[in-house]
N, C-alpha and C positions, 0 to 999 in steps of 0.2 A: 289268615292268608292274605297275602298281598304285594304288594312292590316297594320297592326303599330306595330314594336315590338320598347321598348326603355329600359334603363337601367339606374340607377344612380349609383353613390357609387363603383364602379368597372371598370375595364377595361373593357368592355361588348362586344367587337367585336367579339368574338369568339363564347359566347354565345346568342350573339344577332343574329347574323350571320344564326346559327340555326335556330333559332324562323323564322328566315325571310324565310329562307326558306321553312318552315312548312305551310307557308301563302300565301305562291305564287300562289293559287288557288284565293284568294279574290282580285290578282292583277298581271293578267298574262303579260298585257301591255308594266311595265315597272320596274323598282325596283332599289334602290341606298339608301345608307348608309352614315355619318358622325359621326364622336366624334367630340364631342364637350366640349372643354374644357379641365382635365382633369377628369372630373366625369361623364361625361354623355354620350352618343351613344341614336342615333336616324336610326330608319330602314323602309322604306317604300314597299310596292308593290301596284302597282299603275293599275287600272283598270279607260282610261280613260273618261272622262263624260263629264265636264268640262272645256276648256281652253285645249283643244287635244295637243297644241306644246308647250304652256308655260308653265305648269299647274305639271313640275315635280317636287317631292318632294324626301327630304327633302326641304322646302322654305326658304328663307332668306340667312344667311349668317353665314359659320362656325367659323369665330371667333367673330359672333354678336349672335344676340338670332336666334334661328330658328325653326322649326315644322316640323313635321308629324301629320297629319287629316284625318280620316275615317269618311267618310258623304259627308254631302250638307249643305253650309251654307245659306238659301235661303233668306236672306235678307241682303247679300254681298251687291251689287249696292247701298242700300241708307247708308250702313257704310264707304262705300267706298269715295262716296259722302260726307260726313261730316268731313272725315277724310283727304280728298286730293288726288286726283285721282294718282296727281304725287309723290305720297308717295309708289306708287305701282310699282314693276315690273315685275308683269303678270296679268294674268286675269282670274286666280284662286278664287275662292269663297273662300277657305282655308287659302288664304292669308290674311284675313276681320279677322281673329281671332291673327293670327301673330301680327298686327297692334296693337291692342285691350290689348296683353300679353305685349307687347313692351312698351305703350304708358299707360297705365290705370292699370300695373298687373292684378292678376288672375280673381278679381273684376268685370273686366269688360266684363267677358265671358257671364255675366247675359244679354249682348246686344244680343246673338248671336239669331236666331231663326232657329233653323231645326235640324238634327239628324245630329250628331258628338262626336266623339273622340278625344281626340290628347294630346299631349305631345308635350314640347318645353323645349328648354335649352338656356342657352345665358350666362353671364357672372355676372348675376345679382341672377343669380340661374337654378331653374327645378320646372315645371309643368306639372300634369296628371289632365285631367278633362275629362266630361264626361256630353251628355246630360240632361235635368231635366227628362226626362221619361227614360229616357233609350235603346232608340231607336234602337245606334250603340252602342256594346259590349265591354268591355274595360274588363282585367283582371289583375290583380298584385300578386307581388309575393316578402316577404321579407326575406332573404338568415342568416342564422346565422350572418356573419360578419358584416351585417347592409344595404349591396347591394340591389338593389331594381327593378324588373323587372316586367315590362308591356308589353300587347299582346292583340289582338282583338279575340284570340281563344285561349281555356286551350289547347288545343292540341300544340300549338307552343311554351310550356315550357318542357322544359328536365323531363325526370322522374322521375328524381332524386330530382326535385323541385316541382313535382303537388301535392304532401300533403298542400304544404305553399299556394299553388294557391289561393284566394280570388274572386266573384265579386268585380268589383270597383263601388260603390255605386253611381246610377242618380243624377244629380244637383250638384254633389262635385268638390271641386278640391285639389290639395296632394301637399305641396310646403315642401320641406325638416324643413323650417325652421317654420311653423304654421302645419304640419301635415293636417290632412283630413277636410278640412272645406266646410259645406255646404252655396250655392250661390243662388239654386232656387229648385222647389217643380215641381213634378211632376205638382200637384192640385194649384192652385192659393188659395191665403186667398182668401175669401169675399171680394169683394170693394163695393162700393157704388154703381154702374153700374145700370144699366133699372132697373126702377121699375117693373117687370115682372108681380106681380099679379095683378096689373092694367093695364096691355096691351093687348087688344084685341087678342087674338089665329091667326089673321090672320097676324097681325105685329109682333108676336114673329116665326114664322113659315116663314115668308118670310126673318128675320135674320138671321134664320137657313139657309135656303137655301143662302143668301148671303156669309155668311163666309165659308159655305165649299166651292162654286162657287170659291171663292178667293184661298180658300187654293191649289182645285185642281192644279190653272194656277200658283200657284208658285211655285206647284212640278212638272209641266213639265216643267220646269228650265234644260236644254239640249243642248249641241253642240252636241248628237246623237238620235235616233228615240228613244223615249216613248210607250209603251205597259202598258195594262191592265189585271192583273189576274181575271177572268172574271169566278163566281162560280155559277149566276144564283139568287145569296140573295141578299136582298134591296141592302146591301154595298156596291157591289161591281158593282152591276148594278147602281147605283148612281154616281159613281167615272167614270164608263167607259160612263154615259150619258155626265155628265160634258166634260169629257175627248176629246168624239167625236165632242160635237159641237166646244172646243175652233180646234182642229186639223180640221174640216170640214171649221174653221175661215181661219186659215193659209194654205188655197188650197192642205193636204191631208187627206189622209183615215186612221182612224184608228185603230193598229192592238190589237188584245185580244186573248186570252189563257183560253181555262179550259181543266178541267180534270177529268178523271172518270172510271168508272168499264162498259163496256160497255149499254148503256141505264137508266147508274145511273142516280138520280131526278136532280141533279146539273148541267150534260152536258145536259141534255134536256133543263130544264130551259135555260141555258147560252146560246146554241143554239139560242132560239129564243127571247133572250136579243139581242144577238150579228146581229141576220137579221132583227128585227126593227132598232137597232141604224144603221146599214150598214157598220159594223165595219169587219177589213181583219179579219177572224176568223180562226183559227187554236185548234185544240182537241191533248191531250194525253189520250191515253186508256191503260188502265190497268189490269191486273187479279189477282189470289192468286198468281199464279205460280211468277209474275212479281214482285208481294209486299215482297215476303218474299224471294228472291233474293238481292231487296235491301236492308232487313232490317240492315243488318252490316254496310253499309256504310250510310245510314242514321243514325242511332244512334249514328255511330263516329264522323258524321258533324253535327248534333244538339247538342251533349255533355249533352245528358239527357236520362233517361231512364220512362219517365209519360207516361202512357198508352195516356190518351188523345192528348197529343204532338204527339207521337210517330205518332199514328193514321193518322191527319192532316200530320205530317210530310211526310209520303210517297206519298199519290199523290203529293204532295207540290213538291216533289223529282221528279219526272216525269214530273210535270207541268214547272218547273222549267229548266228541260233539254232541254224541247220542247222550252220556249220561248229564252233561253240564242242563241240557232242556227239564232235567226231573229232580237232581240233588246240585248241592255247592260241596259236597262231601264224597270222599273216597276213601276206601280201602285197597289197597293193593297187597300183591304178595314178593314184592323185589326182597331181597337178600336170603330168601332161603338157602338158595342155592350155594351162595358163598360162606354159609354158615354150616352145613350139610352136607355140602360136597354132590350137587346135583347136574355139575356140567359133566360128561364120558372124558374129554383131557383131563379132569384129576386123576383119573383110575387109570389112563395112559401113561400118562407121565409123572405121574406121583405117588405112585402106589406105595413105598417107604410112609407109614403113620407118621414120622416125622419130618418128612418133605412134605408131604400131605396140609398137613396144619401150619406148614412153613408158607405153604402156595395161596392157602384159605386167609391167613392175614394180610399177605398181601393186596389180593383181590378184594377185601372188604375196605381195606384201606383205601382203594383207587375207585371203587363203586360212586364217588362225589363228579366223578366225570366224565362215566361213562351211564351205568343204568338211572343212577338217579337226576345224570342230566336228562335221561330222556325223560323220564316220569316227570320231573317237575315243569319242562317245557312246553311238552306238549298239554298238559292237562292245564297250565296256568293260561299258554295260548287261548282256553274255550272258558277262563275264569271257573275254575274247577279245583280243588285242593284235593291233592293223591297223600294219605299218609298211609307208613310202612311200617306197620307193627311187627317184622323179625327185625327191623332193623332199631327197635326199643334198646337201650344201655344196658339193660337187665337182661334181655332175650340175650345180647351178643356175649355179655359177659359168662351166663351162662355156657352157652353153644359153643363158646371157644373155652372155657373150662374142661369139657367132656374128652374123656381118654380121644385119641383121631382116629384110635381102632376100630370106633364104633359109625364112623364115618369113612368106612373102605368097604371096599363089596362083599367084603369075607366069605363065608361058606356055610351053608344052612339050605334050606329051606326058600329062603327070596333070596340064594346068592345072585351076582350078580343086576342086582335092583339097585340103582342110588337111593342113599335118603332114608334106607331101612329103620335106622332107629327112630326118625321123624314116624315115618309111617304105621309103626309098633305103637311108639305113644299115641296113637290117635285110631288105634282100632276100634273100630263099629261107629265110629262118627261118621262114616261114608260107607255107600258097600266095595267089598274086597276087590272090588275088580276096576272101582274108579279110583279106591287108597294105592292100589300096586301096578296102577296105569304107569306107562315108561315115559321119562323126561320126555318135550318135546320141544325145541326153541320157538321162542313167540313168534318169530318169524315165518318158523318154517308151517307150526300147526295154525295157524293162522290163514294159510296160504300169501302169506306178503312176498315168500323169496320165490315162488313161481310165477307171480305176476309183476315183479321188480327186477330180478337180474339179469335176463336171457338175454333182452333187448338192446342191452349196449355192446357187445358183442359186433353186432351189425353196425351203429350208428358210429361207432369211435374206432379207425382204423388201427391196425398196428403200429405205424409207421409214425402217427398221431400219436398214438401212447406213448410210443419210443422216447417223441421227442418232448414229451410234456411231462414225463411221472418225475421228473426231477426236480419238478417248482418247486420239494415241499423235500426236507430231509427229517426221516427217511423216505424215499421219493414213494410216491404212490404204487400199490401194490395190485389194481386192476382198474380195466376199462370203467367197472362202475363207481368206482373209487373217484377217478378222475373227472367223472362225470356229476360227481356228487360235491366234486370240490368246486370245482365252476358255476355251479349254485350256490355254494354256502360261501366264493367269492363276490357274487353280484349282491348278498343280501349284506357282506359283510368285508367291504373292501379294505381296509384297514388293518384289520386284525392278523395277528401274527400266532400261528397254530400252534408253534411251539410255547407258546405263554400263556393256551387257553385250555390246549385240548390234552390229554393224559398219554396219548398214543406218542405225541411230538414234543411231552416234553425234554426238555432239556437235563440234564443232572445236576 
């Protein structure tokens, strides 16, 4: 995990220079820089995870091709393996994509599996790409003279350049000479795969549990200790069951984190998640006073101003301080939901199985700018790495595979309970009363949205709002909204929301 500022088309040291400095929080460990060639500049900070003594970047070689990578590339060893172990020289996961840019062009990024960013140069050109979901953040930026800048946070572009600021689109990659071309899809097409409406409920439920089983153990992929964000909902108590048996496999304990408003439903819950599985558990507690203290520097390190982010974002903020003091490593549980169908508006407004699954790839498709901006912000803000094992290639490929029938509230026994079939495959891993606990949003079981929204009510006049919600098309949709923007204006005066944020973009 770490930060990446890079440059083409210009002598960029100067203001790559900058950038990298801006990011030194996403990579307090270590940091180094190259130009490369006579167009390009590549810039690292390096937070380390992987390969601790060999593992510094920029990789390779400055008068050959070389990299900067933000992520985990979790299926390194068997690329590595195909490609020739002695082709390597470190033992960097990040180097698996080097190889791949080197040997097959940009083409062959479609091998990669796991959350990543990166930019490489070499002599044959310049490439920026970026995961198929979106996982790790990537932003660019193009300069009147034609110069072209990238960065894993809008905040580490000058100011003078965050109107030109872009997201850099999931699945893509940007080669000077082909421009933006897309390589893979959040959502997989349809294949031919299990006949699912003929498969017994218990063999489709016990796939389920297999693939995420898998995905957990190939994101505690670590040369340092692994932790779990631990909220008290199916997801993340699923991640942290998984979690504790493979760490109770390799003879330790394992640690977990939540967070909360004193006695909020979440750290109760989590609680006594965390003293069944037997896991080292550790709390953040929070109040009003504490949340709207950090509200400025959370909204400057999330680079959004959505009520609902915002929300999640502050404990996330706290939760995130607490665990960065003990691990460099996370687990989270973001995308169940959207893979599940865990939010109540799906079963409102979607109830049709195939509107249902219509709504579910959309929403995993847009997750790169909304939940996963939060998670990777916030946690990178305390130099922390969050990965998201439902959100593995194999887990989504799967999960959107599965009839969408079995993802509606249907009728039984847990009718109306989201997530049922999640919860079926994971019977006796938890007891029944915390596996069939009922959604709650982070926010709210948290307590963040009782001690976050009331207050602007009072402070932001009608009359005020009237004449302000319009800054921003679609103009702002409440008092706290508004109040949320004018913070995430002062942190970030330049930028243009419709070119960064998912809510405003453009079509």
């Amino acid at each position: 995990m770490c930060g990446i500022a890079a440059t083409y088309g210009t002598d960029g040291a100067i203001a790559g220079g900058r950038m990298l400095t801006r990011l030194s929080h996403r990579g307090p460990d270590d940091s180094d820089h190259w130009r490369i060639g006579e167009d390009a500049w590549l810039g690292h900070t390096r937070l380390s995870i992987v390969d601790l003594d060999g593992g510094r970047q920029p990789l390779g070689d400055p008068g050959d091709w070389a990299l900067v990578c933000n992520g985990e590339i979790y299926n390194h060893r068997g690329l590595r393996d195909r490609i020739g172990a002695g082709a390597f020289a470190t033992h960097s996961d990040s180097e698996a994509a080097l190889h791949l840019i080197r040997t097959g062009g940009p083409d062959a990024l479609a091998r990669l599996r796991g959350m990543w960013a990166l930019c490489a140069a070499g002599p044959e050109g310049f490439v920026a790409a970026r995961d198929p979901i979106g996982i790790k953040p990537l932003y660019w930026a193009r300069r009147d003279d034609g110069a072209v800048f990238f960065a894993s946070e809008i905040r580490a572009f000058d100011v003078a350049l965050q109107p030109a600021v872009r997201a850099f689109p999931p699945g893509c990659y940007w080669t000077p000479e082909r421009g933006l071309v897309r390589f893979a899809r959040a959502v997989p097409e349809p294949g031919d795969g299990e006949a699912w409406p003929d498969m017994p409920p218990e063999t489709a439920e016990k796939a389920t549990r297999e693939v995420l089983i898998d995905s957990v153990r190939r994101h505690l992929m670590a040369d340092v200790e692994v932790g779990v964000f631990l909220s008290g909902g199916l997801d993340s108590s699923l991640v942290a069951a998984v979690a504790a048996r493979e760490a109770a496999a390799a003879g330790h304990r394992l640690s977990t984190f939540a967070v909360g408003t004193a006695d909020s439903p979440d750290l109760l819950a989590a609680r006594e998640v965390a003293e069944f599985l037997g896991t080292r558990h550790r709390e953040a507690i929070f109040d009003a006073a504490d949340a709207a203290a950090a509200l400025e520097r959370v909204i400057g390190a999330v680079e959004s101003f959505d009520p609902g982010l915002i929300r999640s974002s502050v404990p996330n903020w706290f939760l995130s301080g607490l665990a960065s003091r003990h691990v460099k490593v996370v687990l989270t549980g973001e995308g169940a939901d959207e893979l599940f169908a865990g939010y109540d508006y799906y079963h409102r407004e979607h109830a049709d199985p195939s509107a249902l699954h219509a709504e579910l790839t959309r929403t995993v498709e847009q997750l790169h700018g909304l939940n996963l901006q939060r998670c990777d912000r916030v946690t990178m803000a305390h130099s922390l790495e969050a990965r998201v094992p439902f959100l593995d290639a194999e887990v989504i490929a799967h999960a959107m595979a599965l009839p969408p029938e079995v993802k509606t509230l249907g009728s039984g026994p847990e009718d109306g309970v989201e997530k049922a079939h999640l919860r079926r495959a994971f019977s006796g891993w938890l007891p029944d009363h915390l596996l069939w606990r009922r959604k709650s949003q982070f926010g709210t079981g948290s307590g963040a949205q009782d001690v976050l929204g009331p207050g602007w009510e009072s402070r932001i006049g009608d009359a005020e709002f009237r004449a302000a919600r319009d800054v921003v098309r679609p103009p702002l949709r409440t008092k706290e909204e508004l109040g949320y923007y004018r913070i995430f204006r002062r942190a970030l005066p330049g930028v243009r929301p419709e070119a960064v944020l998912t809510r405003f973009a453009t079509p």
